[in-house]
MIDREN-14152 format. One record per atom (N, C-alpha, C, O): residue number from 0; atom name; residue in one letter; y, x, z. Coordinates in nm, 3 decimals. Atoms other than C-alpha are relative to their C-alpha. Example, Ala and Ser with C-alpha at 12.3 -4.5 7.8 and 13.67 -1.06 7.14 Angstrom:
BEGIN
LONU num atome residu       v       u       w
LONU   0     N      A  -0.119   0.089   0.000
LONU   0    CA      A  -0.450   1.230   0.780
LONU   0     C      A   0.120   0.090   0.000
LONU   0     O      A   0.118   0.194   0.066
LONU   1     N      S  -0.119  -0.082  -0.006
LONU   1    CA      S  -0.106   1.367   0.714
LONU   1     C      S   0.109  -0.077   0.073
LONU   1     O      S   0.220  -0.026   0.090
// end
This chain:
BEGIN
LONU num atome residu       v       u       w
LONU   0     N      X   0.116  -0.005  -0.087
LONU   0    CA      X   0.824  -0.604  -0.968
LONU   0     C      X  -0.092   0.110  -0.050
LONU   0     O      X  -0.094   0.140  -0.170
LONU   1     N      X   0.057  -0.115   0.065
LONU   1    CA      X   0.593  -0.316  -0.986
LONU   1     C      X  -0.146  -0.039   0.004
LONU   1     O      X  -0.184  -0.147   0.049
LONU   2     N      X   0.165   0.070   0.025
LONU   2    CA      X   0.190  -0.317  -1.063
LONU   2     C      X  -0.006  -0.055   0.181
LONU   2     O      X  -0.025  -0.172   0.215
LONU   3     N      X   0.094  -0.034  -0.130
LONU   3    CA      X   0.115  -0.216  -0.653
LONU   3     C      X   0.089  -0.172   0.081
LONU   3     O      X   0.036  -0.235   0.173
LONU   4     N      X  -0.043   0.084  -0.113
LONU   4    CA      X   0.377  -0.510  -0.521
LONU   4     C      X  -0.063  -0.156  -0.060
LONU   4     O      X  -0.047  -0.265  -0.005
LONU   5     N      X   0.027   0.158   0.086
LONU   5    CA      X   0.223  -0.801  -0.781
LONU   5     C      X  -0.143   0.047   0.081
LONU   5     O      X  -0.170  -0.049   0.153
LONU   6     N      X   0.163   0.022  -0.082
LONU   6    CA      X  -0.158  -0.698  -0.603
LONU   6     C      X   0.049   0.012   0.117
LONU   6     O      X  -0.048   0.020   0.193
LONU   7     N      X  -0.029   0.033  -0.137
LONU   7    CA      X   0.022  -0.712  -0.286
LONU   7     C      X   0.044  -0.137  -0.021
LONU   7     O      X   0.150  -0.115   0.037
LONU   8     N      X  -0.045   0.139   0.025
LONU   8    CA      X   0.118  -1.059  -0.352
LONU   8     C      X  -0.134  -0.070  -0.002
LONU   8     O      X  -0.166  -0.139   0.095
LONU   9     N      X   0.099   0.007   0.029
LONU   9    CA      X  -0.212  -1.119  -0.506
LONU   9     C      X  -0.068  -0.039   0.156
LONU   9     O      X  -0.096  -0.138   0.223
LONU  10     N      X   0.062   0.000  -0.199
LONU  10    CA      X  -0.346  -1.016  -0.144
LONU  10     C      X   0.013  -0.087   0.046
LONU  10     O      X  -0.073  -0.162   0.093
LONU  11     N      X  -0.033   0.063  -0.118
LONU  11    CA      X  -0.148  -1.182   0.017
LONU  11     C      X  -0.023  -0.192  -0.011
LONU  11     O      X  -0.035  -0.277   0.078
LONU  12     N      X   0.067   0.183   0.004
LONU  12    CA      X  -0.235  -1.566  -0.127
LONU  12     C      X  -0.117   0.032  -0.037
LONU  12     O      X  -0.148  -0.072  -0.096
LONU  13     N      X   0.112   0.028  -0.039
LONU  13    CA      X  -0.580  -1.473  -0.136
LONU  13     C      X  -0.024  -0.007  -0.165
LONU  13     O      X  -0.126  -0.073  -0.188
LONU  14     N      X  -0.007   0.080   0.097
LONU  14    CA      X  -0.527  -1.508  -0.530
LONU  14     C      X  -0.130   0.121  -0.077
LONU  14     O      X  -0.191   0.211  -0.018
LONU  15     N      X   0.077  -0.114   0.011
LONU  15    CA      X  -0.744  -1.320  -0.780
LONU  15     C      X   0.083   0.010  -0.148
LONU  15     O      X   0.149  -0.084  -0.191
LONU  16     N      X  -0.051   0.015   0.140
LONU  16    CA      X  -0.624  -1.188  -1.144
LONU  16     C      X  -0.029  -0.118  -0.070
LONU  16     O      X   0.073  -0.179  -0.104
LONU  17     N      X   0.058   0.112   0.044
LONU  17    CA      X  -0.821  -1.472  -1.289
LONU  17     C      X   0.075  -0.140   0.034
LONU  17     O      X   0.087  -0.229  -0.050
LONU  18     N      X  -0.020   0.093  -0.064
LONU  18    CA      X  -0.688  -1.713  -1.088
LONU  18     C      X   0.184  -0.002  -0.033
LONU  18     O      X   0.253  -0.098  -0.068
LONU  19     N      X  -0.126   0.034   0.037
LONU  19    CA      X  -0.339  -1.616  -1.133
LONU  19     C      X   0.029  -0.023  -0.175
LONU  19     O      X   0.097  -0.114  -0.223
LONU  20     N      X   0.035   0.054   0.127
LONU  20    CA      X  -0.394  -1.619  -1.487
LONU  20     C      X   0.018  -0.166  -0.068
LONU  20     O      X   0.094  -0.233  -0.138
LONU  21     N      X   0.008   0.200   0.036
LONU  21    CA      X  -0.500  -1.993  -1.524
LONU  21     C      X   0.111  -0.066   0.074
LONU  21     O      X   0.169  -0.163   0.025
LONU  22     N      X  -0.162   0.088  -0.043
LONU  22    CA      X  -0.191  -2.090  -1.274
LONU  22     C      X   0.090   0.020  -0.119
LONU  22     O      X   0.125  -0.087  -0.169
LONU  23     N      X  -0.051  -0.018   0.085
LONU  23    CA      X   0.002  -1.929  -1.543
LONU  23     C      X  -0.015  -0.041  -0.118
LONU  23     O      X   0.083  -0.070  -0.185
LONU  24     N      X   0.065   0.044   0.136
LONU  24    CA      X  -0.188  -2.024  -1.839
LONU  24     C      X   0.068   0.102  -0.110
LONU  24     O      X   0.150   0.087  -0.200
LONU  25     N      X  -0.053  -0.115   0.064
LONU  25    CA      X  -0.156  -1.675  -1.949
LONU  25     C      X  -0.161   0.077  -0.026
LONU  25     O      X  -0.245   0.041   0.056
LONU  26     N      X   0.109  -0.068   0.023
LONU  26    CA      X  -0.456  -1.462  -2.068
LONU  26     C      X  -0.030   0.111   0.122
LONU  26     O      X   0.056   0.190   0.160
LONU  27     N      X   0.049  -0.072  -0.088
LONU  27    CA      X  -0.674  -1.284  -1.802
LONU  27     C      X   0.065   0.164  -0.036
LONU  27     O      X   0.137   0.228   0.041
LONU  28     N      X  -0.020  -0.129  -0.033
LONU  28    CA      X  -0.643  -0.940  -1.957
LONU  28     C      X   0.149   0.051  -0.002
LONU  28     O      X   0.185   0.165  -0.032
LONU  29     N      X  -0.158  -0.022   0.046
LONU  29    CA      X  -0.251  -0.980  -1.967
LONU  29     C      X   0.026   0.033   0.143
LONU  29     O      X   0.089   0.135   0.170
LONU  30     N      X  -0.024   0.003  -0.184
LONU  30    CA      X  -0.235  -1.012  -1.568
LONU  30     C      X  -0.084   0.129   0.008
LONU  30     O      X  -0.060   0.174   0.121
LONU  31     N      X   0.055  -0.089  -0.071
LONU  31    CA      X  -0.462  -0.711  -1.551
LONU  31     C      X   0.091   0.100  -0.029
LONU  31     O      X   0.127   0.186   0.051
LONU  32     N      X  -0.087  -0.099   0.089
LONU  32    CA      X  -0.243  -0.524  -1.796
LONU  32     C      X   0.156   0.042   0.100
LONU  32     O      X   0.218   0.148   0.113
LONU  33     N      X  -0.083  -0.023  -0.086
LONU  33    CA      X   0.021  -0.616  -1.548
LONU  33     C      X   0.002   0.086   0.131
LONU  33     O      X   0.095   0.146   0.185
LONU  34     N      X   0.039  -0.069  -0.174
LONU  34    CA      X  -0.148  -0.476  -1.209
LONU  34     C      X   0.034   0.118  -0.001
LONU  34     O      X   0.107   0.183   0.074
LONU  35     N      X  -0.011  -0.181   0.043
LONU  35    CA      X  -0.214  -0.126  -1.427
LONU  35     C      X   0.139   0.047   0.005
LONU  35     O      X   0.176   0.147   0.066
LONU  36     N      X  -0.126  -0.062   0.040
LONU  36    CA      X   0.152  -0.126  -1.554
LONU  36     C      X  -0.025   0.048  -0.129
LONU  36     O      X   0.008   0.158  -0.173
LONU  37     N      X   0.016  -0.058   0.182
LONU  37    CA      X   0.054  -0.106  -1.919
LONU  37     C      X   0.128  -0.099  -0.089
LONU  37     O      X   0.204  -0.070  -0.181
LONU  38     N      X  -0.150   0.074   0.045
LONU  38    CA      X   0.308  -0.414  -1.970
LONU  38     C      X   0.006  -0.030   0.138
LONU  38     O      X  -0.065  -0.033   0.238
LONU  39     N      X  -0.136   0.006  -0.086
LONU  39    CA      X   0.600  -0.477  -1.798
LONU  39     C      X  -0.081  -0.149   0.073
LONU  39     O      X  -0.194  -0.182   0.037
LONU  40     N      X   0.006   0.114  -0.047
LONU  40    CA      X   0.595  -0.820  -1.567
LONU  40     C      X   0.115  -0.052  -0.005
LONU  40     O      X   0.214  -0.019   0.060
LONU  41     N      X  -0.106   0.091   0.009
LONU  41    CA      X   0.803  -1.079  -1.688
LONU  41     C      X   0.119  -0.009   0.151
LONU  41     O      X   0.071  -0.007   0.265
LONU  42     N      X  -0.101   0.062  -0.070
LONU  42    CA      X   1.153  -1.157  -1.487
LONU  42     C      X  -0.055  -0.133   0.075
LONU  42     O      X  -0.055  -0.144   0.198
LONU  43     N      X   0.011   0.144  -0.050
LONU  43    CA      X   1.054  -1.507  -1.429
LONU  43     C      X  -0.114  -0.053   0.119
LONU  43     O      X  -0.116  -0.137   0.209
LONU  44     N      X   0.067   0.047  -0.128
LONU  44    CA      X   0.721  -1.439  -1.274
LONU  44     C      X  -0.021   0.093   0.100
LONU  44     O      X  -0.120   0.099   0.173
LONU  45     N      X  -0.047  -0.079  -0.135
LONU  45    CA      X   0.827  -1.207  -1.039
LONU  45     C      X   0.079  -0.051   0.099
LONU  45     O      X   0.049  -0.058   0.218
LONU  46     N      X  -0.094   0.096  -0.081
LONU  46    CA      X   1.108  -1.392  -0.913
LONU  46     C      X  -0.113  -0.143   0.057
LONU  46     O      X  -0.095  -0.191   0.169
LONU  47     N      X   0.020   0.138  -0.050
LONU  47    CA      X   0.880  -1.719  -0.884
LONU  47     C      X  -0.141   0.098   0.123
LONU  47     O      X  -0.205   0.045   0.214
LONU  48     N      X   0.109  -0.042  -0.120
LONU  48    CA      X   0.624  -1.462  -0.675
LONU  48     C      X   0.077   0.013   0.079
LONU  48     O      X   0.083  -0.074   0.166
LONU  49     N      X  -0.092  -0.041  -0.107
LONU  49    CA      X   0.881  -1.301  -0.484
LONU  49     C      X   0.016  -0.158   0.099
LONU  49     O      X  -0.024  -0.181   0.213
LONU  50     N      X  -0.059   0.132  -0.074
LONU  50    CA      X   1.027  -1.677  -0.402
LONU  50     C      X  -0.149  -0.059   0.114
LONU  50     O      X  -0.147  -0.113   0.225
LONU  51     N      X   0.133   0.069  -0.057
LONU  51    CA      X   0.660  -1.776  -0.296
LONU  51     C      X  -0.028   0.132   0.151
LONU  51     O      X  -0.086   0.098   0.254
LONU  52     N      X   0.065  -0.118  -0.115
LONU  52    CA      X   0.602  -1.437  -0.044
LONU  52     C      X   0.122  -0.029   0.109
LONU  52     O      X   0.112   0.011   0.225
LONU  53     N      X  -0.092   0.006  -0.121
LONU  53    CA      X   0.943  -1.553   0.136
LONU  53     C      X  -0.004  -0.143   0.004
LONU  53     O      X   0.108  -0.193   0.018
LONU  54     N      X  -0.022   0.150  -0.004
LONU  54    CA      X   0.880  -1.914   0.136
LONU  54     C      X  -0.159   0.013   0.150
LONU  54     O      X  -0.265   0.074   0.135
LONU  55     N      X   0.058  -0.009  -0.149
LONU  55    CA      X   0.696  -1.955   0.533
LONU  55     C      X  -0.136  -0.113  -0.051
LONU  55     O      X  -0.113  -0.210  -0.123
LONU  56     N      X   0.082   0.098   0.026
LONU  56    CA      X   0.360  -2.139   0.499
LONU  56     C      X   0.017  -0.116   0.092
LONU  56     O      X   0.064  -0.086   0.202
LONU  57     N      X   0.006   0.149  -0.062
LONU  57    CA      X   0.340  -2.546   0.630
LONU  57     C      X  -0.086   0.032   0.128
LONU  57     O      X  -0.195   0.086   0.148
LONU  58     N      X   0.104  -0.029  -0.137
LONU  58    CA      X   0.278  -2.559   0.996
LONU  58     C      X  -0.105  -0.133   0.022
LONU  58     O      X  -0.062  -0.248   0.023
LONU  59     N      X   0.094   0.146  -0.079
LONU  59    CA      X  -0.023  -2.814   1.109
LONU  59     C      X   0.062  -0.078   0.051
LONU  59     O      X   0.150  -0.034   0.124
LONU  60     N      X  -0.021   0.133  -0.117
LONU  60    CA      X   0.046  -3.169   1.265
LONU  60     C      X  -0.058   0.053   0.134
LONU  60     O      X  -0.057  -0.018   0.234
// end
């Protein structure tokens, strides 16, 4: 996953670095580090974003 498609993700649930952070229970400036591309983004949470951007949101009753 690259910095620009993890803040398109970001976008797209509305999420914020911070926020993905504490889902993760990973340090804020590690997720920022990720956006830049200063470190890499783990395998695991790319795949579990990816899985989440093709998973259709719950329709209303």
């Amino acid at each position: 996953m690259t910095p620009t498609r993890l803040r398109e993700c970001l976008s797209a649930f509305q999420w914020t670095q911070r926020g993905l952070a504490r889902a993760l229970r990973r340090d804020e400036a590690t997720v920022r580090q990720w956006t830049k591309g200063t470190v890499r983004i783990p395998d695991d949470i790319a795949q579990w974003l990816e899985s989440l951007m093709t998973t259709p949101p719950p329709t209303k009753p």
